[in-house]
MARDO-177756 format. One record per atom (N, C-alpha, C, O): residue number from 1; residue in three letters; atom name; z, x, y. Coordinates in nm, 4 decimals. Example, Ala and Ser with C-alpha at 12.3 -4.5 7.8 and 13.67 -1.06 7.14 Angstrom:
BEGIN
+-----+---------+-------+----------+----------+----------+
! num ! residuo ! atomo !       zz !       xx !       yy !
+-----+---------+-------+----------+----------+----------+
!   1 !     ALA !     N !   0.7800 !   1.3190 !  -0.5690 !
!   1 !     ALA !    CA !   0.7800 !   1.2300 !  -0.4500 !
!   1 !     ALA !     C !   0.7800 !   1.3200 !  -0.3300 !
!   1 !     ALA !     O !   0.8465 !   1.4236 !  -0.3319 !
!   2 !     SER !     N !   0.7080 !   1.2850 !  -0.2250 !
!   2 !     SER !    CA !   0.7140 !   1.3670 !  -0.1060 !
!   2 !     SER !     C !   0.7870 !   1.2900 !   0.0030 !
!   2 !     SER !     O !   0.8039 !   1.3409 !   0.1138 !
+-----+---------+-------+----------+----------+----------+
//
This chain:
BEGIN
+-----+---------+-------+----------+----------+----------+
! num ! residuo ! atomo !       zz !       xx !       yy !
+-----+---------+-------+----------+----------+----------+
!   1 !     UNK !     N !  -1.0100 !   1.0254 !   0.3190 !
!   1 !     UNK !    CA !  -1.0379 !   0.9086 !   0.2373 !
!   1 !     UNK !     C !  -1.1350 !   0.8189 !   0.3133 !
!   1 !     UNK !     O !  -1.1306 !   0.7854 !   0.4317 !
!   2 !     UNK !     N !  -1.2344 !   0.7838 !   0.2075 !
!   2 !     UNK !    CA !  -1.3150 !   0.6654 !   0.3134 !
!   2 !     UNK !     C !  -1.2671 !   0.5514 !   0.2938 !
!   2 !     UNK !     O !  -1.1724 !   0.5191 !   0.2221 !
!   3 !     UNK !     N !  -1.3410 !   0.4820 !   0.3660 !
!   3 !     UNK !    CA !  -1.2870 !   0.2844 !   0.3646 !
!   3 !     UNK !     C !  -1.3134 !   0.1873 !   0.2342 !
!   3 !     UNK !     O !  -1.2696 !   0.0778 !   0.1988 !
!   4 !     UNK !     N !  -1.4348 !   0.3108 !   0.1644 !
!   4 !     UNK !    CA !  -1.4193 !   0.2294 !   0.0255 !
!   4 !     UNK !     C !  -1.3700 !   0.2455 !  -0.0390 !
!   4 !     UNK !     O !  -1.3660 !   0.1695 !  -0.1357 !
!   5 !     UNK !     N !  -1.2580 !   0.4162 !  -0.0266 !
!   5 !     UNK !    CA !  -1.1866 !   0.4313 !  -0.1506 !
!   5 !     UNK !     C !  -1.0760 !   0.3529 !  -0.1112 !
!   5 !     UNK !     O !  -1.0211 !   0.2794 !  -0.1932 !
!   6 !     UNK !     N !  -1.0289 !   0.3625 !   0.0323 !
!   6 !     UNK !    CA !  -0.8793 !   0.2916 !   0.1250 !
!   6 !     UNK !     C !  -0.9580 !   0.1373 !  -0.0361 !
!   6 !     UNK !     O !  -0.9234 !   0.1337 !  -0.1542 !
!   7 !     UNK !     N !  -1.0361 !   0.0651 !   0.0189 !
!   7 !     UNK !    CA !  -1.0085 !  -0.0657 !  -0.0482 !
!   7 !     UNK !     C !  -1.0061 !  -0.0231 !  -0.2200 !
!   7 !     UNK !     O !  -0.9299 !  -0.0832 !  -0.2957 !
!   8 !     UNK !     N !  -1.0740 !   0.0578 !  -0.2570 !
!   8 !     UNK !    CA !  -1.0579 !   0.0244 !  -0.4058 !
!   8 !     UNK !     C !  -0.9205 !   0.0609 !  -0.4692 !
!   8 !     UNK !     O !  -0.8953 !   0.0297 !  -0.5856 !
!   9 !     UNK !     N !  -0.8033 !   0.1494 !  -0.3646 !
!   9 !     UNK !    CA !  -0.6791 !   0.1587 !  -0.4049 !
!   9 !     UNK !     C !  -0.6476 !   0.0554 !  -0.3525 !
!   9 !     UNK !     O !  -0.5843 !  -0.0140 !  -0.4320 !
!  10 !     UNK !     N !  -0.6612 !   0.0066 !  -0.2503 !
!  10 !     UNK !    CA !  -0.5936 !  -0.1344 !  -0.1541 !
!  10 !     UNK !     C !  -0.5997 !  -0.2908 !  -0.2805 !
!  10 !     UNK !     O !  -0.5059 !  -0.3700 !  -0.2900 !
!  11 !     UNK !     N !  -0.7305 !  -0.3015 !  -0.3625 !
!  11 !     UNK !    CA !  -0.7388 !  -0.3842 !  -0.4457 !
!  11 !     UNK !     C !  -0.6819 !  -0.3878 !  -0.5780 !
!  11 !     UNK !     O !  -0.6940 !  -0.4831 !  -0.6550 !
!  12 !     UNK !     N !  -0.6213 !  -0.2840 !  -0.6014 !
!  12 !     UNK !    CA !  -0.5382 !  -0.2358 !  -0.6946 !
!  12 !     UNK !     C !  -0.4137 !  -0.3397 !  -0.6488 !
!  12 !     UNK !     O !  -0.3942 !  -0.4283 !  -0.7320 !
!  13 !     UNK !     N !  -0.3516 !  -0.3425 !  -0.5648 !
!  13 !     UNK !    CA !  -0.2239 !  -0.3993 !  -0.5149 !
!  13 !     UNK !     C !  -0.2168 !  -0.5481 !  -0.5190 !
!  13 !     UNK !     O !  -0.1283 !  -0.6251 !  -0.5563 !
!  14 !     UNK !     N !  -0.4017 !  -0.5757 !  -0.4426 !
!  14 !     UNK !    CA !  -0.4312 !  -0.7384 !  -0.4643 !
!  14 !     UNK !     C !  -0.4825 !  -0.7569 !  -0.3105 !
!  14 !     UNK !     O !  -0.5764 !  -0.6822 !  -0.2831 !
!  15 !     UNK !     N !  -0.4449 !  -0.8301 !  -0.2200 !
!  15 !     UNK !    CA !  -0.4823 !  -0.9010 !  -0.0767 !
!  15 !     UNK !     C !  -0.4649 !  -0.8186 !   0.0119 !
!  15 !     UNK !     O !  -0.3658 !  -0.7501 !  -0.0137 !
!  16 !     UNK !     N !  -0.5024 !  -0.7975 !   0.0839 !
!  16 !     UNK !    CA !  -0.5178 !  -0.7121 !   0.2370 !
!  16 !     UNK !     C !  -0.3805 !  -0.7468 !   0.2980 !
!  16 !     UNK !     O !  -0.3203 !  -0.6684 !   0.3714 !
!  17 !     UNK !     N !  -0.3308 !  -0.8781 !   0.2609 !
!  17 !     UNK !    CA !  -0.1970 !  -0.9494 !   0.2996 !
!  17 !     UNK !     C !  -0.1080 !  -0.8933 !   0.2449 !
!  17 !     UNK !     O !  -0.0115 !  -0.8466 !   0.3054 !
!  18 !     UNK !     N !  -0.1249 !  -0.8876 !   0.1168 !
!  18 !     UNK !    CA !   0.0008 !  -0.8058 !   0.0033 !
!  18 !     UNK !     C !  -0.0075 !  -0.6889 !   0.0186 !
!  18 !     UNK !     O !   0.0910 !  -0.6363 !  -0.0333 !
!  19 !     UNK !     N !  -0.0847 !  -0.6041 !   0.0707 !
!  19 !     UNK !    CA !  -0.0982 !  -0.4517 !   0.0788 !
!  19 !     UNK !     C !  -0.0554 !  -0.4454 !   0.1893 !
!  19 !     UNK !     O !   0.0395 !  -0.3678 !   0.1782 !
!  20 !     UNK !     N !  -0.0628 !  -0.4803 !   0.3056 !
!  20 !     UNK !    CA !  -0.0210 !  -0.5067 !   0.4637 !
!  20 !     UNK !     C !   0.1131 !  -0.5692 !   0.4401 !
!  20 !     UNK !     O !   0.1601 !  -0.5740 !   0.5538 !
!  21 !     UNK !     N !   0.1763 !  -0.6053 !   0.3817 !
!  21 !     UNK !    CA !   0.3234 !  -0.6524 !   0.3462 !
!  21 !     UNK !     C !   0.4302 !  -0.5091 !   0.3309 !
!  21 !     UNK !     O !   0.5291 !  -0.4658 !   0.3901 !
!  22 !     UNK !     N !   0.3273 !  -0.4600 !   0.1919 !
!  22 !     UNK !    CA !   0.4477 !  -0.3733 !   0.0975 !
!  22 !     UNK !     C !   0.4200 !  -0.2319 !   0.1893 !
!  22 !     UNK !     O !   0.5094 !  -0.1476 !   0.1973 !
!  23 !     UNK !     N !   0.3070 !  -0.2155 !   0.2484 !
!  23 !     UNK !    CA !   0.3191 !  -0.0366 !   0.3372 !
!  23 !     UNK !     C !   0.3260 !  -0.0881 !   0.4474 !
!  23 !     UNK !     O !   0.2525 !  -0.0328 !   0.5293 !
!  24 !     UNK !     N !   0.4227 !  -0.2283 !   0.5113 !
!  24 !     UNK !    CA !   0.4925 !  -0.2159 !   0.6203 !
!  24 !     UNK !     C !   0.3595 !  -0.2024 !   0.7338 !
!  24 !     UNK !     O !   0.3800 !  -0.1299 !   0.8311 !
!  25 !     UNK !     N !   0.2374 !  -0.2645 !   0.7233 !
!  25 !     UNK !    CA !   0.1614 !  -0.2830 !   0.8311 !
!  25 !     UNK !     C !   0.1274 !  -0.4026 !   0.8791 !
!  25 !     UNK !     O !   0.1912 !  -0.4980 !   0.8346 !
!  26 !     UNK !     N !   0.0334 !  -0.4260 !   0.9681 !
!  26 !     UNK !    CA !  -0.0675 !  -0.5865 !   0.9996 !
!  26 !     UNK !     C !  -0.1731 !  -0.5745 !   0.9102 !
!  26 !     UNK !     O !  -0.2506 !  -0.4803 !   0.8935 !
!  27 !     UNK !     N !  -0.1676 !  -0.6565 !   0.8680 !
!  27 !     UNK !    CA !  -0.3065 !  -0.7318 !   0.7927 !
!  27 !     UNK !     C !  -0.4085 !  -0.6775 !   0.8535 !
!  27 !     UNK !     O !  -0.4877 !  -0.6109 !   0.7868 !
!  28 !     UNK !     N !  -0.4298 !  -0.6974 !   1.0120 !
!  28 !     UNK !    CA !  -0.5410 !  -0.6532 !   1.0926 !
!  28 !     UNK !     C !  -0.5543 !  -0.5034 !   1.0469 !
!  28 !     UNK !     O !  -0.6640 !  -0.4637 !   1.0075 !
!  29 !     UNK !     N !  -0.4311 !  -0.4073 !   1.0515 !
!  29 !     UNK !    CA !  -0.4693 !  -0.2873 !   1.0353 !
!  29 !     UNK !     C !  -0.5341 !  -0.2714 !   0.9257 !
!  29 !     UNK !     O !  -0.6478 !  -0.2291 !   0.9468 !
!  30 !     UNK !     N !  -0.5016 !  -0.2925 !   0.7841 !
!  30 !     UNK !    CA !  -0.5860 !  -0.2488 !   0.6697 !
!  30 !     UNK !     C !  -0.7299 !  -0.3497 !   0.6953 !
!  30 !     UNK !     O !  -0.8258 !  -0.2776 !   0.6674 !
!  31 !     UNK !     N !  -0.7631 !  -0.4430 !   0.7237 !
!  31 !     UNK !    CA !  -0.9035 !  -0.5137 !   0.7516 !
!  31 !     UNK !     C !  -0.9678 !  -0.3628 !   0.8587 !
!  31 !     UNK !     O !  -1.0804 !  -0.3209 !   0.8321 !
!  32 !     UNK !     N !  -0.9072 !  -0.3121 !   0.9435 !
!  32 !     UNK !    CA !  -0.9724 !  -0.2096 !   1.0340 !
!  32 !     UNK !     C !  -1.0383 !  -0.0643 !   0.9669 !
!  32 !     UNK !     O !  -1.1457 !  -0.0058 !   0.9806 !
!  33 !     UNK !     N !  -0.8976 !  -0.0364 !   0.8770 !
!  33 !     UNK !    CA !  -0.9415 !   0.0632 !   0.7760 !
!  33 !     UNK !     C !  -1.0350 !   0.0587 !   0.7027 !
!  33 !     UNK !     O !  -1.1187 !   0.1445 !   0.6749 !
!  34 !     UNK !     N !  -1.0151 !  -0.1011 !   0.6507 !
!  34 !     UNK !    CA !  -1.1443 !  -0.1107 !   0.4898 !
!  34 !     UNK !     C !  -1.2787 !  -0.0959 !   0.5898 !
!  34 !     UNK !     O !  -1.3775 !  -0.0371 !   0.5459 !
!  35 !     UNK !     N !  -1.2787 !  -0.1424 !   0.7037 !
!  35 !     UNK !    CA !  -1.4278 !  -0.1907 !   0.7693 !
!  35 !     UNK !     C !  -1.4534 !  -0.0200 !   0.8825 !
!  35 !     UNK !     O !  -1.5460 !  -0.0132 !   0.9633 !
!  36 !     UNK !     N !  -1.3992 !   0.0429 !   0.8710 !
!  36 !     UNK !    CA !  -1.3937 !   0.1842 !   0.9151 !
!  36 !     UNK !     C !  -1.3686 !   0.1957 !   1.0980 !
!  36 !     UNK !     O !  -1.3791 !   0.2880 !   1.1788 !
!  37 !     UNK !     N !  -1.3397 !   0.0834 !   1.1056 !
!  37 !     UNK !    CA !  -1.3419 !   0.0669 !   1.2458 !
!  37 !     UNK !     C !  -1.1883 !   0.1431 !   1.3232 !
!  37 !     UNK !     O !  -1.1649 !   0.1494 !   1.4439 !
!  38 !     UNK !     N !  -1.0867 !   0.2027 !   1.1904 !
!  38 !     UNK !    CA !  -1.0065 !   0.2698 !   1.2454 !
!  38 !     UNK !     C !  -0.9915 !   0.3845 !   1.1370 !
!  38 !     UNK !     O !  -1.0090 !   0.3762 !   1.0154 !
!  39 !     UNK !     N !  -0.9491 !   0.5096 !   1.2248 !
!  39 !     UNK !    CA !  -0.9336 !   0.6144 !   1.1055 !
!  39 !     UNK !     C !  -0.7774 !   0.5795 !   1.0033 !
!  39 !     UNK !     O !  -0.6776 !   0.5150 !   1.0356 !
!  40 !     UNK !     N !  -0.8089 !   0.6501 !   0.8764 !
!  40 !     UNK !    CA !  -0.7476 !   0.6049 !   0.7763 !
!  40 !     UNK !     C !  -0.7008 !   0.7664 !   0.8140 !
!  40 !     UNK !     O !  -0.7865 !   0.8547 !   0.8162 !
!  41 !     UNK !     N !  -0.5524 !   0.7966 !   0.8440 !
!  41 !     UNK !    CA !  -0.5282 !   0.8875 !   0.8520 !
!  41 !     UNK !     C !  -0.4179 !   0.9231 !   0.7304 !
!  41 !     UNK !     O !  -0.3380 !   0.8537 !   0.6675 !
!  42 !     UNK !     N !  -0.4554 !   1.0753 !   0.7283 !
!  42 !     UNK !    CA !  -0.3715 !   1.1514 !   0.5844 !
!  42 !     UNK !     C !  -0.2360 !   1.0264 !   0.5200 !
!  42 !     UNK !     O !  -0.2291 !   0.9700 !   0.4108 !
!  43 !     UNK !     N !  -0.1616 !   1.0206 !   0.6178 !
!  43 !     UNK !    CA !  -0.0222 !   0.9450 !   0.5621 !
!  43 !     UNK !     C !  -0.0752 !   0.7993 !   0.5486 !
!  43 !     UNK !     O !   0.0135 !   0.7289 !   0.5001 !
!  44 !     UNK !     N !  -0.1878 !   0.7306 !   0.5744 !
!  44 !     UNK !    CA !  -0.2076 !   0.5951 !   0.5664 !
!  44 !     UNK !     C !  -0.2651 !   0.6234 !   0.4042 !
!  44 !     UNK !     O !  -0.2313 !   0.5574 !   0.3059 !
!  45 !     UNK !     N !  -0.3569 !   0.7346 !   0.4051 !
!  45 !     UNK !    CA !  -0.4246 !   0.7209 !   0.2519 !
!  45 !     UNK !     C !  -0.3233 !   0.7122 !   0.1735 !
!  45 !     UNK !     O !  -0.2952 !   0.6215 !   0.0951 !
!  46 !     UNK !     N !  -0.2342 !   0.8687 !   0.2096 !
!  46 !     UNK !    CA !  -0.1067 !   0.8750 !   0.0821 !
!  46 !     UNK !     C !  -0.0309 !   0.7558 !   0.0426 !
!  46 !     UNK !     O !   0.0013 !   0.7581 !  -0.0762 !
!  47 !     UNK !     N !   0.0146 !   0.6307 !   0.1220 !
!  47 !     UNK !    CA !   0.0781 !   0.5548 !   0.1173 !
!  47 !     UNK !     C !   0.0112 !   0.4811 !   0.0523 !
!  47 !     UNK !     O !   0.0546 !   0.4767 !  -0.0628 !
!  48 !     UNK !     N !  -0.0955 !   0.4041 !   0.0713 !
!  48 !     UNK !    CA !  -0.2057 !   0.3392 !  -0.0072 !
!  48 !     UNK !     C !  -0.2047 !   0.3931 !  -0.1998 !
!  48 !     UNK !     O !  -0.1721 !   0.3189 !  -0.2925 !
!  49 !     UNK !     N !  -0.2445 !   0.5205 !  -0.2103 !
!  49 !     UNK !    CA !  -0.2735 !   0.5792 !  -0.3193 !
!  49 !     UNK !     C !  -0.1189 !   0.5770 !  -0.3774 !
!  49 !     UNK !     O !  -0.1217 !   0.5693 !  -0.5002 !
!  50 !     UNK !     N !  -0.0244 !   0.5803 !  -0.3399 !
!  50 !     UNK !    CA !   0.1160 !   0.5893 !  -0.4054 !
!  50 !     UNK !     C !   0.1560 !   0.4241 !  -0.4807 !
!  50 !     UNK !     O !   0.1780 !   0.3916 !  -0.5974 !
!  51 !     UNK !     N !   0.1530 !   0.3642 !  -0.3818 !
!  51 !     UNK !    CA !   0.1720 !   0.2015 !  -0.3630 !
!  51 !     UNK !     C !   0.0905 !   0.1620 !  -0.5150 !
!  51 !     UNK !     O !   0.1456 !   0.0959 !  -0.6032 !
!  52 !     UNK !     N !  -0.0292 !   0.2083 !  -0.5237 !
!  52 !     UNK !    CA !  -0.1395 !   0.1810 !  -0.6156 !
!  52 !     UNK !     C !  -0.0929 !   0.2123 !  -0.7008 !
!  52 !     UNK !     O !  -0.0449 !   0.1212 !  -0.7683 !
!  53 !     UNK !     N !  -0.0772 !   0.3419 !  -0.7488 !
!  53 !     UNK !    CA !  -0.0423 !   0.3830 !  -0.8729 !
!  53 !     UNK !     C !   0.0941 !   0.3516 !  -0.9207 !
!  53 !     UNK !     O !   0.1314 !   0.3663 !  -1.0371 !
!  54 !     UNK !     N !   0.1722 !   0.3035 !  -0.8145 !
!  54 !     UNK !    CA !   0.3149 !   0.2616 !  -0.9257 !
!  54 !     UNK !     C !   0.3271 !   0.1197 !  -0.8954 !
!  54 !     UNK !     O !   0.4380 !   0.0664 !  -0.8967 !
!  55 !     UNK !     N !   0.2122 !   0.0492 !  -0.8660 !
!  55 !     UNK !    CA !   0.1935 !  -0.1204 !  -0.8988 !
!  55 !     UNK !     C !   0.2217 !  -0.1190 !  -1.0044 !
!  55 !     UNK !     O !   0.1912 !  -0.0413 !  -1.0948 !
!  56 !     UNK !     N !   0.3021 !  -0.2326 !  -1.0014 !
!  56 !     UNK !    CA !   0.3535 !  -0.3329 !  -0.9903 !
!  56 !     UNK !     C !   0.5071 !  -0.3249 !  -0.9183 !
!  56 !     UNK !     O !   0.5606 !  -0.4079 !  -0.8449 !
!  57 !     UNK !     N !   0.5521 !  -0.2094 !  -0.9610 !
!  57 !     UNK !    CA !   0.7233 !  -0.1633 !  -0.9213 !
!  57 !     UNK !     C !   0.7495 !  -0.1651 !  -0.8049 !
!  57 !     UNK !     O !   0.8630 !  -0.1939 !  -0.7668 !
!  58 !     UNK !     N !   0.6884 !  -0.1464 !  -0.7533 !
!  58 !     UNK !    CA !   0.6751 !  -0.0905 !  -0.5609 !
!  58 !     UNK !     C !   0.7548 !  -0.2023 !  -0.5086 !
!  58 !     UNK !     O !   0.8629 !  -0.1613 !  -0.4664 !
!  59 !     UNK !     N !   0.7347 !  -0.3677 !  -0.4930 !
!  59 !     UNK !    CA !   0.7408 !  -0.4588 !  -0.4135 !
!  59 !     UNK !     C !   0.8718 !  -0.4604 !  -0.4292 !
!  59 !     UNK !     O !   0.9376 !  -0.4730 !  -0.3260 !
!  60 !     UNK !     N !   0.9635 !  -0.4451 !  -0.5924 !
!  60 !     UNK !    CA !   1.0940 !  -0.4717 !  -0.6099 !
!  60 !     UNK !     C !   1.2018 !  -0.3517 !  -0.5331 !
!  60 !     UNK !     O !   1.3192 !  -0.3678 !  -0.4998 !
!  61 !     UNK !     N !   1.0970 !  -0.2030 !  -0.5169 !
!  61 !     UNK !    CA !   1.1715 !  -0.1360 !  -0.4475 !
!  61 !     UNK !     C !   1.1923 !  -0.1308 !  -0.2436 !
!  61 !     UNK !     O !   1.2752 !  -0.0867 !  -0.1639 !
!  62 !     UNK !     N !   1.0556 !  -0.2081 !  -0.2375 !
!  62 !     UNK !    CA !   1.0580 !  -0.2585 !  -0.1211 !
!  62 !     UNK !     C !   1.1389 !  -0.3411 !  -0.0611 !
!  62 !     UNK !     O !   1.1557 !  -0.3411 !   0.0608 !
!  63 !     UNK !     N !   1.1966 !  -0.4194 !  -0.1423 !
!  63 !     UNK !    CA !   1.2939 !  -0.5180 !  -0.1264 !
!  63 !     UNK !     C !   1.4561 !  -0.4729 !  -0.1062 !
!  63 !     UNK !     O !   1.5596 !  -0.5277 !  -0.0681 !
!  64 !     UNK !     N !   1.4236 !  -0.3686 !  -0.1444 !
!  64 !     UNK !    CA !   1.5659 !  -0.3289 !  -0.1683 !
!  64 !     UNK !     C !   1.6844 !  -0.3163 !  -0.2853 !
!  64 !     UNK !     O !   1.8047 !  -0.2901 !  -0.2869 !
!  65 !     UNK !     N !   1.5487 !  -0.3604 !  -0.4120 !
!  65 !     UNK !    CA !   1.5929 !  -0.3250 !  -0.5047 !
!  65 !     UNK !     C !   1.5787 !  -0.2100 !  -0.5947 !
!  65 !     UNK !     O !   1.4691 !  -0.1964 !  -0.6491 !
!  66 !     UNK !     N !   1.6756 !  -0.1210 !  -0.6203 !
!  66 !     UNK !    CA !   1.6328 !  -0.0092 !  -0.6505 !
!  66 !     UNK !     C !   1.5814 !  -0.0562 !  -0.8020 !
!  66 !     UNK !     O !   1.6021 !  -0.1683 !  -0.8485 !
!  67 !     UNK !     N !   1.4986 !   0.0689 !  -0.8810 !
!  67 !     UNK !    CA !   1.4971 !   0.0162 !  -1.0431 !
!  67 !     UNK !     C !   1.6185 !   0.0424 !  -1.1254 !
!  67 !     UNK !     O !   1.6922 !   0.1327 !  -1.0857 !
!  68 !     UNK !     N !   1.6599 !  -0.0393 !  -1.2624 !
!  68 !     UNK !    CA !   1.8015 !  -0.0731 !  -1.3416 !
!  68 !     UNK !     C !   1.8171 !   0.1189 !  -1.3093 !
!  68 !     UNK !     O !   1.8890 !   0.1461 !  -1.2131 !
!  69 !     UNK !     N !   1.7617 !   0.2252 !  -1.3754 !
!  69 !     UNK !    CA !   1.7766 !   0.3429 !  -1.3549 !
!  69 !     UNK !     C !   1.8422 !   0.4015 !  -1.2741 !
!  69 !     UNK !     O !   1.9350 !   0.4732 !  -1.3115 !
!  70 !     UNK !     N !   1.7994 !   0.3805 !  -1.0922 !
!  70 !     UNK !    CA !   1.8767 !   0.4478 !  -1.0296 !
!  70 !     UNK !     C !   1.9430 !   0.3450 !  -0.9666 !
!  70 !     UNK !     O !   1.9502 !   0.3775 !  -0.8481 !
!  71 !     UNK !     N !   1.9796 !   0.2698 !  -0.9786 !
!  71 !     UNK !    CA !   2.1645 !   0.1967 !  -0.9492 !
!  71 !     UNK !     C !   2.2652 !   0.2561 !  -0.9692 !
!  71 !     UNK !     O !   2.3019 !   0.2853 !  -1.0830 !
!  72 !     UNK !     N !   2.3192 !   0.2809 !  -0.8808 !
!  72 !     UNK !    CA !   2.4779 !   0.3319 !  -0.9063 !
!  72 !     UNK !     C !   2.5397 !   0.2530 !  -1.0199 !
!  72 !     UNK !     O !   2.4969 !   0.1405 !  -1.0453 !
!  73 !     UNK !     N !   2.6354 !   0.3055 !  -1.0871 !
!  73 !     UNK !    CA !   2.7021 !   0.2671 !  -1.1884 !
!  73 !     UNK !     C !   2.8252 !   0.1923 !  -1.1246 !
!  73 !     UNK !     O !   2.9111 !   0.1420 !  -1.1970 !
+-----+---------+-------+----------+----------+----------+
//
């Protein structure tokens, strides 16, 4: 993945802050990625591209909330 695709999934999410929140990194790290100054390695893309595509849901499961679905009964 290059650093422009890392940001155009990364902007999907919103802020370098909010994306550096919910995949559990520093801010600094994704600013390093988008600007290529660090490699974006296989599991950094996947995480990025996952995060993206099930925005908006992600943050509530980050939290520790699972979705109404898989809650135990």
């Amino acid at each position: 993945m290059t650093p422009t695709e890392y940001r155009t999934h990364r902007e999907t999410i919103g802020t370098q802050a909010a994306a550096a929140r919910n995949l559990g990194v520093a801010r600094s790290t994704v600013i390093r990625r988008e600007d290529g100054s660090m490699p974006i390695t296989t599991e950094a893309a996947l995480a990025v591209m996952a995060l993206a595509l099930h925005w908006p849901s992600v943050p509530q499961i980050a939290k520790g909330k699972a979705p109404a679905k898989a809650r135990a009964k």
